[in-house]
N, C-alpha and C positions, 0 to 999 in steps of 0.2 A: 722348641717344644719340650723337648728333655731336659731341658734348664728350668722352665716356668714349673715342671711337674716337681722338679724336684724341689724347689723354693716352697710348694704349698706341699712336701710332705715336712718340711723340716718346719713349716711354722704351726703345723697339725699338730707335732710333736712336741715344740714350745709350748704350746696352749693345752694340753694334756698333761707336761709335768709344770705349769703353773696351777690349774684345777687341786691335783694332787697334794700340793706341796701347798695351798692354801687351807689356814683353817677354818675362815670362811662358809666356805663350801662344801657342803655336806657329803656323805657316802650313803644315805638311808637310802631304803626302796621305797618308791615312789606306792608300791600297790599297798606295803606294810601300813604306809604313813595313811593311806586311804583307810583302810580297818581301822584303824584307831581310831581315826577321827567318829566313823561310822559308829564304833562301838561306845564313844564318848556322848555320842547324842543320843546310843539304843539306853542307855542308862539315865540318861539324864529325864529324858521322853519317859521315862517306866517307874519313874520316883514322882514326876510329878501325874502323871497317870493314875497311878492306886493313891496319891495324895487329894488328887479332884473327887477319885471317884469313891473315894469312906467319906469326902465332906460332902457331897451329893446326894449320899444313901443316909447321912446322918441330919441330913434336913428335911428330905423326903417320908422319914419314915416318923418326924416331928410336925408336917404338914397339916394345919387344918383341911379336915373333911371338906370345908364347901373350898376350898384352894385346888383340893384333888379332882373336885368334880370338873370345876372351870377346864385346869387343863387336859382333863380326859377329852372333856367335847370338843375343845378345842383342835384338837389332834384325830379326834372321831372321823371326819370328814374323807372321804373314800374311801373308807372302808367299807366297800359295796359287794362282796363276792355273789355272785349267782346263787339264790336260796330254793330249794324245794318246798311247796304245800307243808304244810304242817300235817303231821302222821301222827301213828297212836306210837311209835317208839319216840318221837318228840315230847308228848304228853308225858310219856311216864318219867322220862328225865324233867321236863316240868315240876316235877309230884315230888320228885328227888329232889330237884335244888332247894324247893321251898322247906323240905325236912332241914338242909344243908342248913340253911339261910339261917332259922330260928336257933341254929350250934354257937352263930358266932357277930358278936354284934357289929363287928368290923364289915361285915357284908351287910347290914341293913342300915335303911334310909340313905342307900344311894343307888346306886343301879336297879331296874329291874330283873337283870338280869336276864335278856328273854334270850331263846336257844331257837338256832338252826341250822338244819342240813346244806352240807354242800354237796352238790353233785361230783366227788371226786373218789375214787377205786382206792385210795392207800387208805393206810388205816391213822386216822389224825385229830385232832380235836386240839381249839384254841380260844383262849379269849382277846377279845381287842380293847383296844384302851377304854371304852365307854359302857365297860362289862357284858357286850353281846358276846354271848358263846356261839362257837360254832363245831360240828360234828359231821363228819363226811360221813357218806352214804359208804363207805369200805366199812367205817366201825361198825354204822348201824346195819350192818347186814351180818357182819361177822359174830358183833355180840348181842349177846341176848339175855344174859342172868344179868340180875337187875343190880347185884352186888358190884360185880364187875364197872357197871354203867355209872354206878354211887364214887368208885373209885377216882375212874377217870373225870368223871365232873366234880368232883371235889377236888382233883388237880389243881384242875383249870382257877377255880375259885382260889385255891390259894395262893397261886401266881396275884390274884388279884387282891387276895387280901392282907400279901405282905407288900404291894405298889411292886410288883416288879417291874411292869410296863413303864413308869415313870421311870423306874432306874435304868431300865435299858436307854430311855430317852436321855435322861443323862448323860451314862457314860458313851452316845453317840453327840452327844453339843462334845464333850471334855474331844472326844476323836478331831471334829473339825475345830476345835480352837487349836488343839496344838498343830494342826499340818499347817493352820498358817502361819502360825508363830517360828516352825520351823523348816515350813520346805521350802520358802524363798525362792521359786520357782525350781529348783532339784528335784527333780523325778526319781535322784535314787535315795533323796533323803524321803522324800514321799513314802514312798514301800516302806519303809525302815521303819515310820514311826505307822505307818499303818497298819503293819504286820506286828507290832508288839502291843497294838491296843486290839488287834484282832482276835492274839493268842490270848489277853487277858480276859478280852472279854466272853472267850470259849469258858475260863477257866471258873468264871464268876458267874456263867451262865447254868454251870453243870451243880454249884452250889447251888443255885434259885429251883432248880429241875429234883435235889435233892431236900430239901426244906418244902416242896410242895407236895413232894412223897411222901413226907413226916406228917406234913397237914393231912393229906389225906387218907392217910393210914388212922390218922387218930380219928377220922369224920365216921369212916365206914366198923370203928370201931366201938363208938357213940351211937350206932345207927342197930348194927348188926349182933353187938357182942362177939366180933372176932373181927379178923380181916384177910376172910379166905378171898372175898373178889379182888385184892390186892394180887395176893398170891396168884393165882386164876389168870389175870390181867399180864403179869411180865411172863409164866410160864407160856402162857399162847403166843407174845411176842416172841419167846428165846424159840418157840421151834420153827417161827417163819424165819427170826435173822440167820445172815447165814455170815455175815461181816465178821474179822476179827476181833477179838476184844480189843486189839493196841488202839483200833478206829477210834476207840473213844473219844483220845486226846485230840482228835482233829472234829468234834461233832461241840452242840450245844448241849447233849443228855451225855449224861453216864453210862456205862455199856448198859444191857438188860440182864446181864450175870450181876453187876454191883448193885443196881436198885431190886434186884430181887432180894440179895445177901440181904441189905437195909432188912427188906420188910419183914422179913423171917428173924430177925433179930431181934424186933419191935414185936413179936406177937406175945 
């Protein structure tokens, strides 16, 4: 028994100074050699990433009018949220957008634009691809100057009337072509390339959230001769947030300390 152990240390030992002694045979770290690879695909995934998504925004925002309608409606389709009666704070936004409407010819002869409440406590407002707005029952209770109301619905509208909504659609087709181009069933190249069209599209998301500040800051300042309901609007946000400013870089808006800066700039 003491004989056979020691036969299999000494051929242990042969095979250990032949590894060594071959050049062959690498010495790299197995987990090293993993990051590199990883980081060879986060790079390559992020070149062609903002390569898809400037040629996406750069055809989308060349799009014939009746191309844009098709695919709003197209994509319209459940977009069913639970709506409340129509109110007289509904109406007076009504009254607004039509002022809105006649500012810019990019919003006319396509959507009617019509608005409604949702039954929902946070304070929110959104439009959906087929230009129906919507406005929670948290804003329409919270706000009440009408300037304020001018602001945040001219947001909305100018999401819609730079095709944001399209370019989001976009750069989510650009998301699932490349996972399958590249996850080949890999579950950690999956995350890898998900996670860096995620952060991107945080980043390009906060520029569309900042360009419809610009829009609306010029709407309520065509409307009103200033743009105090802008101001108005992020001060009554900044004293409910109570989140860090770092949050930002992990949200789709700007903190509400930066888009305030903006509008105070722009007055």
């Amino acid at each position: 028994m003491e004989q056979l152990l020691l036969m299999n240390k000494n051929l242990e030992e042969k095979y250990l100074s032949v590894i060594e002694d071959n050049v062959n045979v690498g010495s790299s770290n197995a987990i090293l050699e993993f990051v590199i690879l990883l980081a060879g695909i986060a790079f390559i995934c992020f070149i062609l990433y903002i390569f898809a998504d400037i040629l996406g925004s750069f055809f989308i925002d060349r799009m014939p009018d009746e191309t844009q309608m098709k695919i709003e409606n197209a994509f319209s389709f459940g977009i069913k949220p639970r709506v409340s009666a129509k109110n007289n704070d509904i109406v007076k936004l009504e009254n607004i957008r039509d002022k809105i409407i006649l500012l810019d010819k990019n919003l006319q002869i396509k959507s009617s634009f019509p608005i409604y409440e949702i039954p929902e406590k946070e304070i929110n407002a959104f439009v959906a691809p087929n230009g129906t707005i919507f406005f929670t029952k948290g804003i329409l209770d919270e706000v009440k100057d009408e300037e304020v109301l001018a602001f945040v619905l001219a947001h909305e509208l100018g999401h819609y009337a730079h095709r944001d909504h399209l370019k989001g659609l976009s750069r989510q087709i650009i998301i699932s072509v490349l996972l399958s181009l590249f996850s080949s069933g890999q579950h950690n190249v999956d995350l890898t390339v998900g996670s860096i069209a995620d952060l991107n599209g945080l980043t390009y998301s906060r520029k569309q959230e900042r360009e419809a500040d610009r829009y609306a800051n010029k709407v309520v300042f065509q409307l009103y001769g200033d743009n105090e309901g802008a101001v108005k609007f992020f001060k009554m946000l900044e004293e409910k947030e109570k989140a860090p400013e770092f949050l930002q870089y992990f949200s789709t808006h700007p903190s509400t300390v930066q888009r305030l800066k903006l509008i105070q700039q722009e007055r």
